[in-house]
mmCIF file of the C-alpha atoms, coordinates in Angstrom:
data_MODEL
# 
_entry.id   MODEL 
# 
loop_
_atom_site.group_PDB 
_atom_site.id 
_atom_site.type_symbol 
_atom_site.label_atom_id 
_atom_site.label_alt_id 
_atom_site.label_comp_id 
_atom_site.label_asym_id 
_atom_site.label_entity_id 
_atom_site.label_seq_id 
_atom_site.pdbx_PDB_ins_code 
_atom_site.Cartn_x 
_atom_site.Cartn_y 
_atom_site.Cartn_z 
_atom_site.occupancy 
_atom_site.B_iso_or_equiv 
_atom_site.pdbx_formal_charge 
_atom_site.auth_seq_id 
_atom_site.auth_comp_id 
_atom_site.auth_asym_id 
_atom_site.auth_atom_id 
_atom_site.pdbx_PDB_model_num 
ATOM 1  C CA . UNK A 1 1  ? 8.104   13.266 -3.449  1.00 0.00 ? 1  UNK A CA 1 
ATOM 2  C CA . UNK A 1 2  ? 11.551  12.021 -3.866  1.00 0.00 ? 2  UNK A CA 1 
ATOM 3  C CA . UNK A 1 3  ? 12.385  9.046  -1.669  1.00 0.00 ? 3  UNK A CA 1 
ATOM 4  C CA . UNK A 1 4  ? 15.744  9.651  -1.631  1.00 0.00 ? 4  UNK A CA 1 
ATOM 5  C CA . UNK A 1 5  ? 15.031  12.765 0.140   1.00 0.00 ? 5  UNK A CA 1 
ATOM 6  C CA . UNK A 1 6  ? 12.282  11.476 2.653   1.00 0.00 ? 6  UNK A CA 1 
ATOM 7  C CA . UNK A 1 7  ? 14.026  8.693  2.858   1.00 0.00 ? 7  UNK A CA 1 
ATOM 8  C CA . UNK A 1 8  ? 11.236  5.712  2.339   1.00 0.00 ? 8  UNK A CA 1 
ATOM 9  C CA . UNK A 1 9  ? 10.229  3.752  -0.888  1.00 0.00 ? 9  UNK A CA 1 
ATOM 10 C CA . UNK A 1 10 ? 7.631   2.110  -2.147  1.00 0.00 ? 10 UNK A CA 1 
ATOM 11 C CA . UNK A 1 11 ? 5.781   0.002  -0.489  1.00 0.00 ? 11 UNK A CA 1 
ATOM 12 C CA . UNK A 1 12 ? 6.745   1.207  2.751   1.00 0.00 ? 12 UNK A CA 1 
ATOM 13 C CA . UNK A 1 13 ? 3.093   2.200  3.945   1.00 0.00 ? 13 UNK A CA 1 
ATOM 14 C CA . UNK A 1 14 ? 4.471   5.012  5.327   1.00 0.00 ? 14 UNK A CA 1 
ATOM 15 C CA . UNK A 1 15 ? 5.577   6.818  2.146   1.00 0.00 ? 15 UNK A CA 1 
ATOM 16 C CA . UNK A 1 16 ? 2.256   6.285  1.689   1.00 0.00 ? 16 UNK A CA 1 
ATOM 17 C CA . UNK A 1 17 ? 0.669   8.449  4.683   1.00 0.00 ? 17 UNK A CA 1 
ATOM 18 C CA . UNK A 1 18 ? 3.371   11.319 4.211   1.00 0.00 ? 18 UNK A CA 1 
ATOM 19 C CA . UNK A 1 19 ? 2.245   11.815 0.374   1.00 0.00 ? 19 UNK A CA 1 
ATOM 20 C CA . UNK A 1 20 ? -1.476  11.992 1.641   1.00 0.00 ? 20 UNK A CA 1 
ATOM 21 C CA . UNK A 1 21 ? -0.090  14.398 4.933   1.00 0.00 ? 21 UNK A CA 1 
ATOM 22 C CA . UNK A 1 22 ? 1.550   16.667 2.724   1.00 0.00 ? 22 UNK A CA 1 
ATOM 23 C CA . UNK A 1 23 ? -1.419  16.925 0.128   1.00 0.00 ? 23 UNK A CA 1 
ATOM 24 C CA . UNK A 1 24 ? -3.658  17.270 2.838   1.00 0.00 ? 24 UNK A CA 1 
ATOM 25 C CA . UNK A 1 25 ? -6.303  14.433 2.177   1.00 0.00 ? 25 UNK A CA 1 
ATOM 26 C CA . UNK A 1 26 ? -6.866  11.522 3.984   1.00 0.00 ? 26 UNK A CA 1 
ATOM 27 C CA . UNK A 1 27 ? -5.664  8.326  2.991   1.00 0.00 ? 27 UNK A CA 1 
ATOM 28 C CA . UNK A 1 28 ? -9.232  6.532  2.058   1.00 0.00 ? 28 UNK A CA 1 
ATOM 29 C CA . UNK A 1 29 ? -9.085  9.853  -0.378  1.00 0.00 ? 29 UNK A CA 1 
ATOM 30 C CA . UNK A 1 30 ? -6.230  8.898  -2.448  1.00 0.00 ? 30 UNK A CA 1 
ATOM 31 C CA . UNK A 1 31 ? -6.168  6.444  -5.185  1.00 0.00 ? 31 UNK A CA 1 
ATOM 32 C CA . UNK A 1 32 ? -2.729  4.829  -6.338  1.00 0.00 ? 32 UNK A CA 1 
ATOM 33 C CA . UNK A 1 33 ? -2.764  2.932  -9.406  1.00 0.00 ? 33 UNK A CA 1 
ATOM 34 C CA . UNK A 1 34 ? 0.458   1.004  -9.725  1.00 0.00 ? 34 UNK A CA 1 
ATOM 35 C CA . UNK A 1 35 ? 1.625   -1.916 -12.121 1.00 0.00 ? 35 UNK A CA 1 
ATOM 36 C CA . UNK A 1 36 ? 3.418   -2.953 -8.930  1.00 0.00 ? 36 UNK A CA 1 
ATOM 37 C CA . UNK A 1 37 ? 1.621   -5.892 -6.810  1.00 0.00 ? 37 UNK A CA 1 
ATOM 38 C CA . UNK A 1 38 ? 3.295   -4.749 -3.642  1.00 0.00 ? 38 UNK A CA 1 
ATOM 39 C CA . UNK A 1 39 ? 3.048   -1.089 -3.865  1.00 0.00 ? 39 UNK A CA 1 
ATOM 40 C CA . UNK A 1 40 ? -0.326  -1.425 -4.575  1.00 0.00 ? 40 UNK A CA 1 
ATOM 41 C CA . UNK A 1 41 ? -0.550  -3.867 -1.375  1.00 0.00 ? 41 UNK A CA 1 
ATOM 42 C CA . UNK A 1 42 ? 1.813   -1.002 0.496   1.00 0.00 ? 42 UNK A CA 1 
ATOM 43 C CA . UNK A 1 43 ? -1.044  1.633  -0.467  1.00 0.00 ? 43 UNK A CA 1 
ATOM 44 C CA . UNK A 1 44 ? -4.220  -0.648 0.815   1.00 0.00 ? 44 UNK A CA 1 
ATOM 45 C CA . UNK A 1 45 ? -1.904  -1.118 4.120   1.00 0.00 ? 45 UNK A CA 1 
ATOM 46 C CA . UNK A 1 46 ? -1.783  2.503  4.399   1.00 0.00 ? 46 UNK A CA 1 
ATOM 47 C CA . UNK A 1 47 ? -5.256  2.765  3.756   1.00 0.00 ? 47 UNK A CA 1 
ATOM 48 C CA . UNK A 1 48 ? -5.358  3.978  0.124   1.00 0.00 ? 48 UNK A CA 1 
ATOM 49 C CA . UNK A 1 49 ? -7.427  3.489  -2.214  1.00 0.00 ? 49 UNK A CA 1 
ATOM 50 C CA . UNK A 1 50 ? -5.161  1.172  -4.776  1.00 0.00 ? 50 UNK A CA 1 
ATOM 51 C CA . UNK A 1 51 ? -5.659  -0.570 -8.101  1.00 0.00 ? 51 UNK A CA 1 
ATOM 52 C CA . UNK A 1 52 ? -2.909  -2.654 -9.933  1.00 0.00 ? 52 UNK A CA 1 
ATOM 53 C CA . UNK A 1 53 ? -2.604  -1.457 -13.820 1.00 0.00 ? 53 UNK A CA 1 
ATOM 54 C CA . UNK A 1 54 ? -3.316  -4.420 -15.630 1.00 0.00 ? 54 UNK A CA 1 
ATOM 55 C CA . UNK A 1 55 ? -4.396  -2.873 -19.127 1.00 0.00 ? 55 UNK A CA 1 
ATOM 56 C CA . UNK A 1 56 ? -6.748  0.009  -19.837 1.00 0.00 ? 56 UNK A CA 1 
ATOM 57 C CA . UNK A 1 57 ? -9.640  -1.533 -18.361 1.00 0.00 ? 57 UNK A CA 1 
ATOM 58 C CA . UNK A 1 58 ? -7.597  -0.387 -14.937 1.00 0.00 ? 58 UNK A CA 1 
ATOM 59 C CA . UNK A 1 59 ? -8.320  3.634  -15.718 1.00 0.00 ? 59 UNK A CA 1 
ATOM 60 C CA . UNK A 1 60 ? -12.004 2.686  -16.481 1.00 0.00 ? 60 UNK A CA 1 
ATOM 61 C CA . UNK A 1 61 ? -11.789 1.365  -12.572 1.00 0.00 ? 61 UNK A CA 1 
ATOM 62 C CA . UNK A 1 62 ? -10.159 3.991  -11.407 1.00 0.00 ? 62 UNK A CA 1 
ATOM 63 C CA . UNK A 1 63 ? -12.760 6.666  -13.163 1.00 0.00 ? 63 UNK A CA 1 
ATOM 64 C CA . UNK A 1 64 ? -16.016 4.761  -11.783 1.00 0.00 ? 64 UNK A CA 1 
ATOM 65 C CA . UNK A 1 65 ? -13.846 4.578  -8.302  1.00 0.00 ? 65 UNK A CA 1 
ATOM 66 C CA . UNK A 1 66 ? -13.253 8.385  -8.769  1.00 0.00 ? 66 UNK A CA 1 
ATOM 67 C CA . UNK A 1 67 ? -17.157 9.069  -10.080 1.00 0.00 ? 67 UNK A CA 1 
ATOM 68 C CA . UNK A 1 68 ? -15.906 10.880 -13.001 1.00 0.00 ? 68 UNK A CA 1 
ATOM 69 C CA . UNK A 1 69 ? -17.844 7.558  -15.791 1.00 0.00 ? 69 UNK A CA 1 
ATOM 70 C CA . UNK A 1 70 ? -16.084 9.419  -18.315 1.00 0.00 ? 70 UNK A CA 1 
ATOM 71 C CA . UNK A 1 71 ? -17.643 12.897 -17.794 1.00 0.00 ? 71 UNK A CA 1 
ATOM 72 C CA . UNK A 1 72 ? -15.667 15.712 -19.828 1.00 0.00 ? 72 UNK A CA 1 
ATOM 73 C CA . UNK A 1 73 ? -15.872 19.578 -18.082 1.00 0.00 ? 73 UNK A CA 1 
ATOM 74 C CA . UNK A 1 74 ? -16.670 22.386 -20.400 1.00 0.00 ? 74 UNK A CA 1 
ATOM 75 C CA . UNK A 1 75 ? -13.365 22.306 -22.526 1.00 0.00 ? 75 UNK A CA 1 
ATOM 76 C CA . UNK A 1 76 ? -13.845 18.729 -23.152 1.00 0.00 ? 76 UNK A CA 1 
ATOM 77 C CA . UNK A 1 77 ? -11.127 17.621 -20.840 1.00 0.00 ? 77 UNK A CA 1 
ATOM 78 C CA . UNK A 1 78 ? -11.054 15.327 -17.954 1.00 0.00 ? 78 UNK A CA 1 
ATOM 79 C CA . UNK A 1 79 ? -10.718 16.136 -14.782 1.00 0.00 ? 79 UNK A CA 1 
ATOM 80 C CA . UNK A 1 80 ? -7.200  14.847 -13.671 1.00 0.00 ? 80 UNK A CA 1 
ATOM 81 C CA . UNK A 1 81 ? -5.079  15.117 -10.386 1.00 0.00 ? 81 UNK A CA 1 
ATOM 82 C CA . UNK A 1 82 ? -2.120  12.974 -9.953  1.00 0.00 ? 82 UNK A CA 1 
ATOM 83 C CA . UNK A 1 83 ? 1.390   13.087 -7.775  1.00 0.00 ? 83 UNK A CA 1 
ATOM 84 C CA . UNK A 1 84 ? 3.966   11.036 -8.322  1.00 0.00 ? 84 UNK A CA 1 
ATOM 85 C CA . UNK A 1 85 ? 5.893   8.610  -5.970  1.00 0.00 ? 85 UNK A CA 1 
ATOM 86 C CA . UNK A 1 86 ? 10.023  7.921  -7.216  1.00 0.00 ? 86 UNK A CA 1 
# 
């Protein structure tokens, strides 16, 4: 989504629920991870899930908070969904 054109930013919690309303999950369904303090803080106001990227420790949270505990599917990849906020 670009916030110029829907016309909210970061850490409006509301950018928040239109990102989850157009992907069609629920807001405790989404994880943000941010290196922002107060988008992260917009996204837990919204009701996201929401981690602040401190080093790579952060994606190990975000994989046990996701179940995936470093699992790799049949290619060897990792499962990975992500959308992007400007």
């Amino acid at each position: 989504m670009n916030s110029s054109v829907v016309g909210m930013t970061k850490p409006d919690p509301a950018i928040y629920g239109l990102a989850c309303s157009r992907l069609g999950v629920l807001p405790w369904q989404a994880l943000l991870i941010d290196d922002s303090r107060s988008n992260v803080e917009g996204a837990q106001k919204a009701g996201l899930q929401a981690l602040q990227y401190t080093n790579e420790d952060t994606i190990a949270q975000a994989a046990q908070l996701l179940g995936l505990h470093g699992s790799r599917d049949k290619e060897g990849s990792r499962p990975c969904s992500s959308v992007a906020l400007r």
